[in-house]
N, CA, C and O atoms as a Maestro MAE file, in Angstrom:
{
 s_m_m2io_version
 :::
 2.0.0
}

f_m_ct {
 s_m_title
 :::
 protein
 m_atom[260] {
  # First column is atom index #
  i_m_mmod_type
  r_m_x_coord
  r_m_y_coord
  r_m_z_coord
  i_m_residue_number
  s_m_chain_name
  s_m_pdb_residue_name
  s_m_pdb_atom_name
  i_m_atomic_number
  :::
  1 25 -2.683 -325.651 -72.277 1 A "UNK " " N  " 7
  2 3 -1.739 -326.566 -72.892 1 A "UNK " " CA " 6
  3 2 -0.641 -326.914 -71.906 1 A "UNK " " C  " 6
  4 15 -0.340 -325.958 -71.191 1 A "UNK " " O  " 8
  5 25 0.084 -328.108 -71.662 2 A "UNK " " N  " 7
  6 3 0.316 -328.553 -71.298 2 A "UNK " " CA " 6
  7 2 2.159 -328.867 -72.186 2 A "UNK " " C  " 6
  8 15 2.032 -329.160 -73.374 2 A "UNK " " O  " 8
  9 25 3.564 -328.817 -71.713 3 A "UNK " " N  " 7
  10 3 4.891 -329.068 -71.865 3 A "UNK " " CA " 6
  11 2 5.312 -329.539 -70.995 3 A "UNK " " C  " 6
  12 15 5.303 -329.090 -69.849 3 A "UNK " " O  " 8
  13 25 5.786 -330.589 -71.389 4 A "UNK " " N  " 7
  14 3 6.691 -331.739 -70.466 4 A "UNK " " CA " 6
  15 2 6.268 -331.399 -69.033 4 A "UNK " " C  " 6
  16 15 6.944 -330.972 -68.098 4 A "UNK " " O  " 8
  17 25 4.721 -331.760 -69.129 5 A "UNK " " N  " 7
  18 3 4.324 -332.051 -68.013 5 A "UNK " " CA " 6
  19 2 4.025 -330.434 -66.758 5 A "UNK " " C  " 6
  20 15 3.677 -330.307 -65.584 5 A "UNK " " O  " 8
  21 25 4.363 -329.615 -67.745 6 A "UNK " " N  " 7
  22 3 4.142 -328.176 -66.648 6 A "UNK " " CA " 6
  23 2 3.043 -327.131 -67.660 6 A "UNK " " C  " 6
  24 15 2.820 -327.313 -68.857 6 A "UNK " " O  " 8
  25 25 2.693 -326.464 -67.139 7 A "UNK " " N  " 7
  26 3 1.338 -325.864 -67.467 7 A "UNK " " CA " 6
  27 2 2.441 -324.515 -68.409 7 A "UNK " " C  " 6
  28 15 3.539 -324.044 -68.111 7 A "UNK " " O  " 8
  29 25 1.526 -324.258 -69.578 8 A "UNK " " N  " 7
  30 3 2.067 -323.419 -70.247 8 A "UNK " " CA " 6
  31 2 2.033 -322.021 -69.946 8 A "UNK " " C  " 6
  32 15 0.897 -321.556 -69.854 8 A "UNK " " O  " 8
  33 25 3.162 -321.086 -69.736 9 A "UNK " " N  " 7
  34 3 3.328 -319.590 -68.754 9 A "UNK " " CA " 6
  35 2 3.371 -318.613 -70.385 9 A "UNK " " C  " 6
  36 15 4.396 -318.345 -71.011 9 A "UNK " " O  " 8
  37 25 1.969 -318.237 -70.762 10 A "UNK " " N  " 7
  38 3 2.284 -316.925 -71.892 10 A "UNK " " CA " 6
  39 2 1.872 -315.740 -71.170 10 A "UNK " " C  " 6
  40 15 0.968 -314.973 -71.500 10 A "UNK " " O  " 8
  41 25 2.669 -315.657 -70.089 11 A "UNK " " N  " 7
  42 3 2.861 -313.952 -69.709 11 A "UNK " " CA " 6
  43 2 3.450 -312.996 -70.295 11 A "UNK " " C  " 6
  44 15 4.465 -313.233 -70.951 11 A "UNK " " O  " 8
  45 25 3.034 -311.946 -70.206 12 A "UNK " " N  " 7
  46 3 3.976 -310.705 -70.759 12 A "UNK " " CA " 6
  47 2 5.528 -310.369 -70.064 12 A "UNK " " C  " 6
  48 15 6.612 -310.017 -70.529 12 A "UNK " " O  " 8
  49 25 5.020 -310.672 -68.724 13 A "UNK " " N  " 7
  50 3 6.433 -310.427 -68.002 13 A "UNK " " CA " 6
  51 2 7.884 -311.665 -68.606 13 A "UNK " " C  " 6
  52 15 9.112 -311.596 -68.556 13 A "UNK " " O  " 8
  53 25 7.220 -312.365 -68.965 14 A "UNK " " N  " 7
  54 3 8.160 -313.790 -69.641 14 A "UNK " " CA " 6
  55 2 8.615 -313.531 -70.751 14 A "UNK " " C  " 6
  56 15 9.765 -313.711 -71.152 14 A "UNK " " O  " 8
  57 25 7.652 -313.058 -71.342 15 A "UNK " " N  " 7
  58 3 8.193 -312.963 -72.692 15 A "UNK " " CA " 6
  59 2 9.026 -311.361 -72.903 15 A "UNK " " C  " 6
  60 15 9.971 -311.203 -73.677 15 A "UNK " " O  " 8
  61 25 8.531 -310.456 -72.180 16 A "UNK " " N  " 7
  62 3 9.391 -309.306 -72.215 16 A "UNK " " CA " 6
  63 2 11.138 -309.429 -71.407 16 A "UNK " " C  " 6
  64 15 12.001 -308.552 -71.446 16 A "UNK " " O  " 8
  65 25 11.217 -310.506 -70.871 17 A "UNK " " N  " 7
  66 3 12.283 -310.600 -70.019 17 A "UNK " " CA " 6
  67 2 12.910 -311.322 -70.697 17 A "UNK " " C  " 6
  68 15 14.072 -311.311 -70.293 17 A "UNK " " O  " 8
  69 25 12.727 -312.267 -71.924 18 A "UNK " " N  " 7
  70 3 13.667 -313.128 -72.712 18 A "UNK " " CA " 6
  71 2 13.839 -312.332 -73.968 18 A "UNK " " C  " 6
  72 15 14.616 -312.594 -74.886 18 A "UNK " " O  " 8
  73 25 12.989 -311.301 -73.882 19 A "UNK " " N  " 7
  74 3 13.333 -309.946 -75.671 19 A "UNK " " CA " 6
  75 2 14.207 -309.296 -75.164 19 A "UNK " " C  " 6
  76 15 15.140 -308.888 -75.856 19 A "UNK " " O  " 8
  77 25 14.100 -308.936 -73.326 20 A "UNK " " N  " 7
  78 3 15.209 -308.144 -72.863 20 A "UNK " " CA " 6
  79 2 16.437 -308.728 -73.067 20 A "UNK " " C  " 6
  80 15 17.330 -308.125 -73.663 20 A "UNK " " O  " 8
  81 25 16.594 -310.011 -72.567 21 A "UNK " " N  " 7
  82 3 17.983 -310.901 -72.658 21 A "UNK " " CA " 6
  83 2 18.842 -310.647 -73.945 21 A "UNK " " C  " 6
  84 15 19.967 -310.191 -74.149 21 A "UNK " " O  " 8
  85 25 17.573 -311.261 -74.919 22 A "UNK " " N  " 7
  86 3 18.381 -311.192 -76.095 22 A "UNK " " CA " 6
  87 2 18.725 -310.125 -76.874 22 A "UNK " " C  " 6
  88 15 19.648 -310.311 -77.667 22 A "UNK " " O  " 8
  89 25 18.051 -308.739 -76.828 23 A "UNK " " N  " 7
  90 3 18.761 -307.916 -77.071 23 A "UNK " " CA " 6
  91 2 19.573 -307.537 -76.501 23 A "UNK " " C  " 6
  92 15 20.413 -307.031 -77.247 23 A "UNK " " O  " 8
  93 25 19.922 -307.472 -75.115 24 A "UNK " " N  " 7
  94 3 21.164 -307.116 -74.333 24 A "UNK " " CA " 6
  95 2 22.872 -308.208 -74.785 24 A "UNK " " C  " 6
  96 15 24.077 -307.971 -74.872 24 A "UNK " " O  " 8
  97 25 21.889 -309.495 -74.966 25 A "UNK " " N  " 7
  98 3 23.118 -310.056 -75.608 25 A "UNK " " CA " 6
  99 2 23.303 -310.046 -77.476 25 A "UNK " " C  " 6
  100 15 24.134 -310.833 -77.929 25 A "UNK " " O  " 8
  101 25 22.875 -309.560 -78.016 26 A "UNK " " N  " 7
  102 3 22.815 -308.816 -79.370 26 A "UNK " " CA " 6
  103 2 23.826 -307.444 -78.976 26 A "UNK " " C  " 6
  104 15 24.759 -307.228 -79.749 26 A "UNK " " O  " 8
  105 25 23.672 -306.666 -77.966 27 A "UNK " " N  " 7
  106 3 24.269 -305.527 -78.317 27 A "UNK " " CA " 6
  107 2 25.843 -305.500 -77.798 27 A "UNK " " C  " 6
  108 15 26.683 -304.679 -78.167 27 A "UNK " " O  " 8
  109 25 26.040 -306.515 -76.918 28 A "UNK " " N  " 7
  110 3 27.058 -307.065 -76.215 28 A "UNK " " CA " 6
  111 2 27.975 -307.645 -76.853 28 A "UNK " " C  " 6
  112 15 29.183 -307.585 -76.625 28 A "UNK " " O  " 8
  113 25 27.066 -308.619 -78.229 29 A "UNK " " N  " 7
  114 3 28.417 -309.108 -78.736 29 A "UNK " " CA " 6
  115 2 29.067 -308.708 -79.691 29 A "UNK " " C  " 6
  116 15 30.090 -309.358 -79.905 29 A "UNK " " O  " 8
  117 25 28.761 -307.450 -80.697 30 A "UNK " " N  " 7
  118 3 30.284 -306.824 -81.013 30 A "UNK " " CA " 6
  119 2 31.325 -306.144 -80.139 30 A "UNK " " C  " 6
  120 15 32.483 -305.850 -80.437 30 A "UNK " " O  " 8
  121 25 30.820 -305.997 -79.253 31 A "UNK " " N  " 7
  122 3 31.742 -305.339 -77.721 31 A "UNK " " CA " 6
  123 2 33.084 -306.553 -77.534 31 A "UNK " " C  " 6
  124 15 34.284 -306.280 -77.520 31 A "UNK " " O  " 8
  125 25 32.354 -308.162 -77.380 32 A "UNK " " N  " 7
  126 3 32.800 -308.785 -77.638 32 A "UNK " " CA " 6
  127 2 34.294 -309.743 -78.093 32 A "UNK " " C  " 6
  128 15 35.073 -310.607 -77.689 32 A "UNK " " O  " 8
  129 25 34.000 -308.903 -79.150 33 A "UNK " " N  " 7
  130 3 35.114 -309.358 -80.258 33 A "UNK " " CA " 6
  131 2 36.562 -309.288 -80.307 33 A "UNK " " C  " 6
  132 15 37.301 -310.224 -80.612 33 A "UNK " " O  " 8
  133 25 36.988 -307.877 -79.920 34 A "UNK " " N  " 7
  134 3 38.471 -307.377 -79.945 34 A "UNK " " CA " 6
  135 2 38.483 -306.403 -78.688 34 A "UNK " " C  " 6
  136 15 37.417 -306.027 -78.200 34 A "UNK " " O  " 8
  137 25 39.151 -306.185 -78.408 35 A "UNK " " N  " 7
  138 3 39.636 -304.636 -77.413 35 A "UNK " " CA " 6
  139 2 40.846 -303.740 -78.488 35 A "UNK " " C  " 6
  140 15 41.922 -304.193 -78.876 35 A "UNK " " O  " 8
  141 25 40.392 -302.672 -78.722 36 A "UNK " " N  " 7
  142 3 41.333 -301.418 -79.442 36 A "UNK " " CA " 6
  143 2 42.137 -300.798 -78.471 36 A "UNK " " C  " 6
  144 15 41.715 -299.918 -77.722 36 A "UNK " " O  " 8
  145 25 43.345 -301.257 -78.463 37 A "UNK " " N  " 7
  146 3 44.508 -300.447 -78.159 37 A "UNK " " CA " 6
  147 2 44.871 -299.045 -79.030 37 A "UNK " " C  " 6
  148 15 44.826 -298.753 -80.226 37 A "UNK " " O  " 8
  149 25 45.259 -298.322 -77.776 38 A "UNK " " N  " 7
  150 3 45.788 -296.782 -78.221 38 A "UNK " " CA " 6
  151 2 47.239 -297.449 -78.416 38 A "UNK " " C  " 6
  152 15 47.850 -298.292 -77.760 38 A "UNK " " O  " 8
  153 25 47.609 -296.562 -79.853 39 A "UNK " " N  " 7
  154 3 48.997 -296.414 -80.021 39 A "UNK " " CA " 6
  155 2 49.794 -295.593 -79.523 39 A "UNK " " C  " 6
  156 15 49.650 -294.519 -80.106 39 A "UNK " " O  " 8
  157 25 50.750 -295.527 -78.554 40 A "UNK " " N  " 7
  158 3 51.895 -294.307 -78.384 40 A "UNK " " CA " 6
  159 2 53.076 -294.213 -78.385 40 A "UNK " " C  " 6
  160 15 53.698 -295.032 -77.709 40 A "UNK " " O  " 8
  161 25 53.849 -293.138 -79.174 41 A "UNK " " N  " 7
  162 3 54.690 -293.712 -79.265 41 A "UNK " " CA " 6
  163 2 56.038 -293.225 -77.959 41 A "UNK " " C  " 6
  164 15 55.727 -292.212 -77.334 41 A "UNK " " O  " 8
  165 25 57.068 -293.702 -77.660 42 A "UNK " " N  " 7
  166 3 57.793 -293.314 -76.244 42 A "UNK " " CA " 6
  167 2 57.814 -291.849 -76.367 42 A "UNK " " C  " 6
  168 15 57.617 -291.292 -75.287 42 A "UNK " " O  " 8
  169 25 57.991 -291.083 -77.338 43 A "UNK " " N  " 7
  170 3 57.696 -289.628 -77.111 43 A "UNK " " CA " 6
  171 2 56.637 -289.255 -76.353 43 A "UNK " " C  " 6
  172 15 56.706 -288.470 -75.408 43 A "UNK " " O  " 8
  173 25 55.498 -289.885 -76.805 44 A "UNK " " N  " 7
  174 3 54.156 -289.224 -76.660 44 A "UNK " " CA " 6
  175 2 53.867 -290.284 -75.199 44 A "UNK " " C  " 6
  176 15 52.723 -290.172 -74.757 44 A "UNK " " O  " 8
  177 25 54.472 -290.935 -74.698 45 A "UNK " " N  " 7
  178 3 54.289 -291.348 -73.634 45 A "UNK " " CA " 6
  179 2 55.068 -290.642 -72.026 45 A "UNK " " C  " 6
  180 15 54.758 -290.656 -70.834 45 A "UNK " " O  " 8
  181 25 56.236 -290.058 -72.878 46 A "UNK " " N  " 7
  182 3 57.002 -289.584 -71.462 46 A "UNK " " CA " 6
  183 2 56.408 -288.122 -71.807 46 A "UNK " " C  " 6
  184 15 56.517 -287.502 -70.749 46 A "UNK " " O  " 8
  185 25 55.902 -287.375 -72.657 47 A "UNK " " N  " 7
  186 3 55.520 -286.076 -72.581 47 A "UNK " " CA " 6
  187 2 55.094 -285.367 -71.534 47 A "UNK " " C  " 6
  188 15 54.417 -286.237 -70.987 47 A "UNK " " O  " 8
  189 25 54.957 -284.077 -70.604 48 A "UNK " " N  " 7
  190 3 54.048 -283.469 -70.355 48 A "UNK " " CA " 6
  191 2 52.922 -283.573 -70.313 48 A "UNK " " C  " 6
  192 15 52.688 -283.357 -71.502 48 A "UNK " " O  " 8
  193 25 51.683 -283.791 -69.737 49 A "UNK " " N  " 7
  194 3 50.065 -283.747 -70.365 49 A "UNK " " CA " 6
  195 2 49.559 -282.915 -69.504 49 A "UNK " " C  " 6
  196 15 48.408 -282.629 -69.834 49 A "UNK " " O  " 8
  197 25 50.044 -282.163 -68.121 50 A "UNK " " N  " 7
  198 3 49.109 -280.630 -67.718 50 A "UNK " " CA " 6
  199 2 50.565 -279.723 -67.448 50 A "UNK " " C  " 6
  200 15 51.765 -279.757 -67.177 50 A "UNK " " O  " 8
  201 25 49.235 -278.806 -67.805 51 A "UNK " " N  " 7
  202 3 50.020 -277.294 -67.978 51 A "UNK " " CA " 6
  203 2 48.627 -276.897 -66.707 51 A "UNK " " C  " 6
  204 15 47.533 -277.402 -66.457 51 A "UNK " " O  " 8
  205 25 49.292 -275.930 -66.252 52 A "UNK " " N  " 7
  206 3 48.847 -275.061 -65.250 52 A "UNK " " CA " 6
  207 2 48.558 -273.621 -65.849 52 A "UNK " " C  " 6
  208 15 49.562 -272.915 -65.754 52 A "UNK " " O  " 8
  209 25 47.319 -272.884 -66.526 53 A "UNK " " N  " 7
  210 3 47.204 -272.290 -67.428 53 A "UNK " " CA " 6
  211 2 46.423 -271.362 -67.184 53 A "UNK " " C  " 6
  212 15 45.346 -271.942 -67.045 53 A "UNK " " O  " 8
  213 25 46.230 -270.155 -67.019 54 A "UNK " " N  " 7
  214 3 45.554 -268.969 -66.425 54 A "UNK " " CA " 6
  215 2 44.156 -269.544 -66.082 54 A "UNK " " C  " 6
  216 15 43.691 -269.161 -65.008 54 A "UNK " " O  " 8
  217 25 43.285 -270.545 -66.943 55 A "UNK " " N  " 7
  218 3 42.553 -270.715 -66.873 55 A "UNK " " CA " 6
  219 2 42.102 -272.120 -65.588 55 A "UNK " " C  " 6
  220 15 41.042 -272.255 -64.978 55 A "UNK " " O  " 8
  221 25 43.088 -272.801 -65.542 56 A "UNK " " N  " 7
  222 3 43.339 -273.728 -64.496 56 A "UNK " " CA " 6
  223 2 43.558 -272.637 -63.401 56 A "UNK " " C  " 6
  224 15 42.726 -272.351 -62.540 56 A "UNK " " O  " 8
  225 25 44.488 -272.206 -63.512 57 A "UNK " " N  " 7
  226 3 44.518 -270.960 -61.912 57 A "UNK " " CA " 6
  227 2 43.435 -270.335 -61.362 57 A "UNK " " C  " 6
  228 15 43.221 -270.188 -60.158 57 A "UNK " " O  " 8
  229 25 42.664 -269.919 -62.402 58 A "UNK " " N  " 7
  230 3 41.575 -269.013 -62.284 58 A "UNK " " CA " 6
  231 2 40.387 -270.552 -61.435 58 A "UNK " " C  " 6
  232 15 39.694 -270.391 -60.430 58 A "UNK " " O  " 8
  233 25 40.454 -271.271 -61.870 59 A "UNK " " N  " 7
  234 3 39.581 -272.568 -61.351 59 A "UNK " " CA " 6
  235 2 40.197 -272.979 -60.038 59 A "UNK " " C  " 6
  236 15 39.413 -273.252 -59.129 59 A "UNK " " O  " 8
  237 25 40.709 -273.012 -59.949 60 A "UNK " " N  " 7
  238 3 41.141 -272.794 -58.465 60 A "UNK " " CA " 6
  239 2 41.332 -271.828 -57.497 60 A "UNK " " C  " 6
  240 15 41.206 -272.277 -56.358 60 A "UNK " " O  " 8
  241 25 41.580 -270.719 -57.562 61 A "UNK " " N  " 7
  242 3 41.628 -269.936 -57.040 61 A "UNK " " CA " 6
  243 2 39.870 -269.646 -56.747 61 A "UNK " " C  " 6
  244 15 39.619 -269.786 -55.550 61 A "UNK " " O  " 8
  245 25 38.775 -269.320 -57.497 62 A "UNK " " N  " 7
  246 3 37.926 -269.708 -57.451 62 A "UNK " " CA " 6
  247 2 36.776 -270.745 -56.588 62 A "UNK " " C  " 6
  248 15 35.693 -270.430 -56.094 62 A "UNK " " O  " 8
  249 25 37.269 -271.698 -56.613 63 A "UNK " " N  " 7
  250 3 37.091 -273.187 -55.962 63 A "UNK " " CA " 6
  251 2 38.099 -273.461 -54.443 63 A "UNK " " C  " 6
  252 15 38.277 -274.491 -53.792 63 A "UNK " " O  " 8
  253 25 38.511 -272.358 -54.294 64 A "UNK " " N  " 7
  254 3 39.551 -272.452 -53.277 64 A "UNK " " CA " 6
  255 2 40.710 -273.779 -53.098 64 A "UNK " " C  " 6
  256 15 40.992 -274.277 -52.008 64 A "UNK " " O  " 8
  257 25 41.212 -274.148 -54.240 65 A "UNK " " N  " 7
  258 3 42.304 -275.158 -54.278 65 A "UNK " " CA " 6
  259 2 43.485 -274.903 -53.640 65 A "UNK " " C  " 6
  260 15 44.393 -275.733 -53.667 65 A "UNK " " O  " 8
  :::
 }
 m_bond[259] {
  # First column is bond index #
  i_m_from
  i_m_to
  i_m_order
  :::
  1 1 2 1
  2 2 3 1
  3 3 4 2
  4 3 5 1
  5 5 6 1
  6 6 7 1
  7 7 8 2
  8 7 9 1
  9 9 10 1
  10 10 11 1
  11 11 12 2
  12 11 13 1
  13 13 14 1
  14 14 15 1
  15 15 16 2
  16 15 17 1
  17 17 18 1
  18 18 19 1
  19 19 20 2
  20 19 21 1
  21 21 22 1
  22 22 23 1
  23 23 24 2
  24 23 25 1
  25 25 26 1
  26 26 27 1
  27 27 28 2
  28 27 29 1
  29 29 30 1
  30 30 31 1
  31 31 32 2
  32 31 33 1
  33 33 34 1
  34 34 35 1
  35 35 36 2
  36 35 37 1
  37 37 38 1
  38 38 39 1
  39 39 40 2
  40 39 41 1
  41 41 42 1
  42 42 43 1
  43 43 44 2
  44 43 45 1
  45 45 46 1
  46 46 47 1
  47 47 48 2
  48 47 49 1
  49 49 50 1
  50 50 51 1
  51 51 52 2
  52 51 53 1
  53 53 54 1
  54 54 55 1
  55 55 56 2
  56 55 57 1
  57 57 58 1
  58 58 59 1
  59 59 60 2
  60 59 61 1
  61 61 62 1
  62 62 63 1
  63 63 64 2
  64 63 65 1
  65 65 66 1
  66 66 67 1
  67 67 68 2
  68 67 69 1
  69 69 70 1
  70 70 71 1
  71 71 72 2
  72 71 73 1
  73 73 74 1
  74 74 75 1
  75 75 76 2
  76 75 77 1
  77 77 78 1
  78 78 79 1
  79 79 80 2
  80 79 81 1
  81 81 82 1
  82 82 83 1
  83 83 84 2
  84 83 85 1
  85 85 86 1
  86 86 87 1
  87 87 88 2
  88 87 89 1
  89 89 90 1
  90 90 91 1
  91 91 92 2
  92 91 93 1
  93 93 94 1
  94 94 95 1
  95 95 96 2
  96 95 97 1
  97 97 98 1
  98 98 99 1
  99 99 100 2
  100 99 101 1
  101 101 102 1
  102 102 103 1
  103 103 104 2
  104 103 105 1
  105 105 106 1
  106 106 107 1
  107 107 108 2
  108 107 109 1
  109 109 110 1
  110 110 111 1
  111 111 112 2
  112 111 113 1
  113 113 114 1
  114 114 115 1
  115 115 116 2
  116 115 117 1
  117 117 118 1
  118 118 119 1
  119 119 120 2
  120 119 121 1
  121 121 122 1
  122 122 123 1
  123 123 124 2
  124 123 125 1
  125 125 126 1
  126 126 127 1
  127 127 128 2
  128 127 129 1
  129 129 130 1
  130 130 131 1
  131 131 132 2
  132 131 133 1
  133 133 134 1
  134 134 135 1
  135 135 136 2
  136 135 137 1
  137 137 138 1
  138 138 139 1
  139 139 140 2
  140 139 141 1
  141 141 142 1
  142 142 143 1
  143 143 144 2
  144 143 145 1
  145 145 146 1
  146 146 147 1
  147 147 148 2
  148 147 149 1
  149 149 150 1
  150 150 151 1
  151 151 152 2
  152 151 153 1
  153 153 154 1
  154 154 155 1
  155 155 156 2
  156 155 157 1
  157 157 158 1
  158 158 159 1
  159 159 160 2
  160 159 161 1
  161 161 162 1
  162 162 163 1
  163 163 164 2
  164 163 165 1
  165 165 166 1
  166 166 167 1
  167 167 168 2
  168 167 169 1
  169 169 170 1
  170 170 171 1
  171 171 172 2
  172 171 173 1
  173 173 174 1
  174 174 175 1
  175 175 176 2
  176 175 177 1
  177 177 178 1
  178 178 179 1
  179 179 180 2
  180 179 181 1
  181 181 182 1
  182 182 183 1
  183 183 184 2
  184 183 185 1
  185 185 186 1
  186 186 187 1
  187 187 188 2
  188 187 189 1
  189 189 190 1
  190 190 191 1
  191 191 192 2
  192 191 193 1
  193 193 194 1
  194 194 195 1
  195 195 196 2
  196 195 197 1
  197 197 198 1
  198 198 199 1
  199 199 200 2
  200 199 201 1
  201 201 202 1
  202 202 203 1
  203 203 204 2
  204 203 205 1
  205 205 206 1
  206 206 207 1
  207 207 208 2
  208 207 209 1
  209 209 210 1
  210 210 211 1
  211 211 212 2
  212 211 213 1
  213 213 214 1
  214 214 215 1
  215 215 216 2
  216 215 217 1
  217 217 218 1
  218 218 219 1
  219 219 220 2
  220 219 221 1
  221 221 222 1
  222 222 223 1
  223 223 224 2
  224 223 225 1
  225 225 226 1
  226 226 227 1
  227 227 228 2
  228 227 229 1
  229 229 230 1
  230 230 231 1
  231 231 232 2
  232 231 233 1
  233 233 234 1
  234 234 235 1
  235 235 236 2
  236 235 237 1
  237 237 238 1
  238 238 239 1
  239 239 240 2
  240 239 241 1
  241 241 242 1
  242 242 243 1
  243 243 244 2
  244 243 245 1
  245 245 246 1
  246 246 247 1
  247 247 248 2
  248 247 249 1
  249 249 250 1
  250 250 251 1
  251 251 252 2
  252 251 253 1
  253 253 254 1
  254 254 255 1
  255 255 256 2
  256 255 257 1
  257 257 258 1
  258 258 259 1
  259 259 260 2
  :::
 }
}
């Protein structure tokens, strides 16, 4: 069979490469939609976040840090 003049391609590799597409763009587009921001508030932003803790020491000392 014959389309606008070019010979008709029912390969597997064709048709598995346009199921690939479209599920990749199926799973892509609720990703899409929004971006979720973390809330913090100025407390929880200027805080502390490492402690140096027997168990951190021990990992280094260990690991030769």
């Amino acid at each position: 069979m014959e389309k606008n003049g070019k010979p008709a391609d029912p390969s597997r590799r064709k048709f598995f490469g346009v199921l690939g597409g479209a599920s990749t763009a199926a799973l892509a587009a609720p990703l899409a939609v929004g971006e979720a921001e973390a809330k913090e508030s100025q407390n929880d932003q200027r805080k502390a976040r490492y402690r140096e803790t027997d168990h951190v020491k021990t990992f280094y000392r260990t690991n030769r840090y």
